[in-house]
N, C-alpha and C positions, 0 to 999 in steps of 0.2 A: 464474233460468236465463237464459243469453245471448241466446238464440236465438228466430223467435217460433213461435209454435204457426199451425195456423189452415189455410188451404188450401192453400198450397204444396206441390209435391209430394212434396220431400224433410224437410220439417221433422219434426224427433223423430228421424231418421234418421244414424248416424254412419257417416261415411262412410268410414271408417279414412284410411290415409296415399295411397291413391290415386286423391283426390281432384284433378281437373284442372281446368286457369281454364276449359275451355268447359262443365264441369257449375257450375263458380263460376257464370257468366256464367248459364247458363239456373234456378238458384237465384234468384239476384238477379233475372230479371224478369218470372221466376212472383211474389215475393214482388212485386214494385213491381206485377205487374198484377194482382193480387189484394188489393191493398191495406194487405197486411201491413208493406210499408216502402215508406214514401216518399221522395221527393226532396223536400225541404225547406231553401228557402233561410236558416231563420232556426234553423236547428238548429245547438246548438254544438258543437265538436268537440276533442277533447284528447288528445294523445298520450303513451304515458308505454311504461315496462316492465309486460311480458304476467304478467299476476296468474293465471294458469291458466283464465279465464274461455273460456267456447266461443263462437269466430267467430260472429256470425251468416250471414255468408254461404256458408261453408264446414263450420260445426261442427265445429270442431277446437278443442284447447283453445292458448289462446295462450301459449306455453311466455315463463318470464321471463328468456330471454335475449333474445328478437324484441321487435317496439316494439307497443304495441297501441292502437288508435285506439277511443275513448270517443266516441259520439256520443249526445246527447240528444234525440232526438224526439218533439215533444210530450208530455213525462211519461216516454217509456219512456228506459232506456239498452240503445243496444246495443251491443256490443264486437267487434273487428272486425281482422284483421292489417292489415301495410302495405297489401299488396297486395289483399287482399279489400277493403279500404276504398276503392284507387284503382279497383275495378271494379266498385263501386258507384256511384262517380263517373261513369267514363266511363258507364256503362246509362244514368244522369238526362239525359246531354248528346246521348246515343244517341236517345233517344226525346223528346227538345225539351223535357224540365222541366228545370231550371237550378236546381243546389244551392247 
């Protein structure tokens, strides 16, 4: 599964299609303050066409006409839209870890 488990508020939760960047935004920094995802400078990242795999930061499945960004984090992969991946970006830069 895409997405991670654990204490975030919304995890396991799908959020249908009206899902907005400020519940993106406050996702991504329950999960980064709870430790479920971090900002990791040494993590790799890849982009390709969306294999149906669900956002982690959104929970949507990424349809294979969208790009979908692959990041590997310590062992785990999470999969991730354009855009949900650049607002996971900016949250590390937001809060002074540097990805």
């Amino acid at each position: 599964m895409a997405y991670i488990s654990g204490a975030a508020p919304w995890d396991g939760v799908r959020l249908g299609g009206n899902v907005t960047e400020d519940m993106i935004r406050a996702r991504v920094r329950a999960m980064l303050s709870s430790g479920n995802l971090e900002c990791d400078a040494s993590a790799r990242v890849w982009a390709g066409t969306g294999a149906g795999e669900l956002c982690a930061a959104c929970l949507e499945p990424i349809d294979p006409r969208s790009v979908e960004y692959e990041a590997d984090l310590q062992g785990r992969t999470l999969h991730f839209h354009m855009r949900c991946h650049e607002i996971w970006l900016e949250e590390c830069e937001r809060d002074g870890n540097h990805h």
